[in-house]
Wavefront OBJ file of the C-alpha trace (Angstrom):
o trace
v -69.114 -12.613 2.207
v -68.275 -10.554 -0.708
v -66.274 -11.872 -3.658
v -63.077 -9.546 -4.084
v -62.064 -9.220 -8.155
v -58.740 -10.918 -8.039
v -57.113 -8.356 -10.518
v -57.504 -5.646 -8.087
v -53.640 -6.988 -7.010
v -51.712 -6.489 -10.389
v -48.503 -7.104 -7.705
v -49.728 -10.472 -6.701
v -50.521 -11.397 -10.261
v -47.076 -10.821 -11.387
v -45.198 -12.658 -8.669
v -47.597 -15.400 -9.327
v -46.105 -15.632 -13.376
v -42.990 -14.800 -12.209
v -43.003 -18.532 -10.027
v -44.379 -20.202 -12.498
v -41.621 -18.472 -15.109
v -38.847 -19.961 -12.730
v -40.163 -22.990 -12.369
v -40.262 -24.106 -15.669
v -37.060 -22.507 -16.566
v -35.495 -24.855 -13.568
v -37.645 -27.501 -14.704
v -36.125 -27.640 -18.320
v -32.508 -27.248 -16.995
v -32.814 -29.709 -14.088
v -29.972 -32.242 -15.721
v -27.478 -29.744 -17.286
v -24.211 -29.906 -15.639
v -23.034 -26.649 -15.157
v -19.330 -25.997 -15.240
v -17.359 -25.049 -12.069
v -15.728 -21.478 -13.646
v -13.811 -19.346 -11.339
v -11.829 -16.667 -12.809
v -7.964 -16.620 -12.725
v -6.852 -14.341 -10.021
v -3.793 -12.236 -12.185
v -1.549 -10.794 -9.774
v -0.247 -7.872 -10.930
v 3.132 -6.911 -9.105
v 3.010 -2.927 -7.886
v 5.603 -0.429 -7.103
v 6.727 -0.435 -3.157
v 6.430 2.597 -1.090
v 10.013 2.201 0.130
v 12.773 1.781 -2.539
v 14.870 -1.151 -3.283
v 18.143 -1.647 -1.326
v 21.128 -1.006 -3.552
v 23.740 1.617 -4.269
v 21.870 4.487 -4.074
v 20.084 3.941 -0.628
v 23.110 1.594 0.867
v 22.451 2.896 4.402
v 18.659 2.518 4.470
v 18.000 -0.589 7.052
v 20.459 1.570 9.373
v 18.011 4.298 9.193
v 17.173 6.337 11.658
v 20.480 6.436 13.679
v 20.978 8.783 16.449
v 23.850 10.957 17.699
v 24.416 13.172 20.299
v 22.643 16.117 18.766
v 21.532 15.025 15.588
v 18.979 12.501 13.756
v 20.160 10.923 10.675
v 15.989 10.143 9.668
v 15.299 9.148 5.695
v 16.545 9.418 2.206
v 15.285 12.663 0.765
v 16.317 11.157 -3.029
v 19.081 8.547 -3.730
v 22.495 9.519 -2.108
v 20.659 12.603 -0.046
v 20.687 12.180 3.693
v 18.186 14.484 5.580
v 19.841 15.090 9.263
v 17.991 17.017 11.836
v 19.752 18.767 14.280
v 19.383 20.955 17.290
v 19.876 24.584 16.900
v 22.731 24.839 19.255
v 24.830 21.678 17.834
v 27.687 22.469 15.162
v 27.134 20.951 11.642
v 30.912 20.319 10.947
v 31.149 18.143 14.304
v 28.259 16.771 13.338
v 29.315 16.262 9.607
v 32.425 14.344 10.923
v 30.649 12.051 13.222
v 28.013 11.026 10.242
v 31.047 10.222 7.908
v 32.791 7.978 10.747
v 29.185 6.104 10.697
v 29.320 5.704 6.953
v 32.763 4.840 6.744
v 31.679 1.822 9.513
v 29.391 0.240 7.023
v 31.678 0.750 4.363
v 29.594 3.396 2.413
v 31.496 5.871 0.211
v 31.364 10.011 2.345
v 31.438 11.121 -1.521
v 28.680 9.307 -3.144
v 26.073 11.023 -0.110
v 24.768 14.179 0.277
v 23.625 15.515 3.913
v 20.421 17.876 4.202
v 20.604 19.508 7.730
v 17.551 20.846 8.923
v 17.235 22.427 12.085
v 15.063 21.782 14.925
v 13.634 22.852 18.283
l 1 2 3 4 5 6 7 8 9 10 11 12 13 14 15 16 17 18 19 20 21 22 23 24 25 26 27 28 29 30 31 32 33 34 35 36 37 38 39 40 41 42 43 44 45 46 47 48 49 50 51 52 53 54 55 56 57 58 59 60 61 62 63 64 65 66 67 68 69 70 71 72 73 74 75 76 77 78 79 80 81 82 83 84 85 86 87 88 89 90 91 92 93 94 95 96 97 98 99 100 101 102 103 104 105 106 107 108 109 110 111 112 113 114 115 116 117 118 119 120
């Protein structure tokens, strides 16, 4: 058989030192107590995508509510109602029936704004 030069395998070489290089490392460090560190978890409180009930969305968890012609849907900005309505309905009537609603939760017809938009 012919004898095969051993550095012909520079790869093999270096995994070989590399072993060796471990092992002593974990051989010197075989009785150190390592501590137990796990990082503090900082919760860092963020801005909800729906505003915060108070006076200037006091209708919000009544949101959407329906008529007979008409969609109260969202909050465009505080105290601005967005009401879609069908092309044929009349926005007084439809004015008067949204204020009877508010008035039912107790929410002041002055401090809100209605936004028609009209629909198919």
């Amino acid at each position: 058989m012919k004898k095969k030069n051993f550095f012909e395998y520079p790869l093999i070489i270096f995994l070989i030192v590399l072993g060796i290089l471990m092992a002593i490392v974990k051989w010197q460090y075989r009785n150190v107590v390592w501590e137990d560190v796990r990082p503090t978890v900082i919760v860092t409180p963020s801005p909800t995508i729906a505003p915060q009930i108070n006076e200037e969305y006091p209708l919000w968890e009544k949101l959407p509510y329906r008529g007979e012609g008409y969609v109260v849907e969202r909050y465009t900005e505080p105290g601005t109602l967005m009401v879609r309505i069908n092309k044929k309905t009349d926005t007084e009537i439809i004015t008067q029936a949204i204020y009877e609603w508010m008035r039912e939760y107790q929410v002041a017809t002055e401090s809100q704004k209605l936004i028609f938009e009209k629909s198919d």
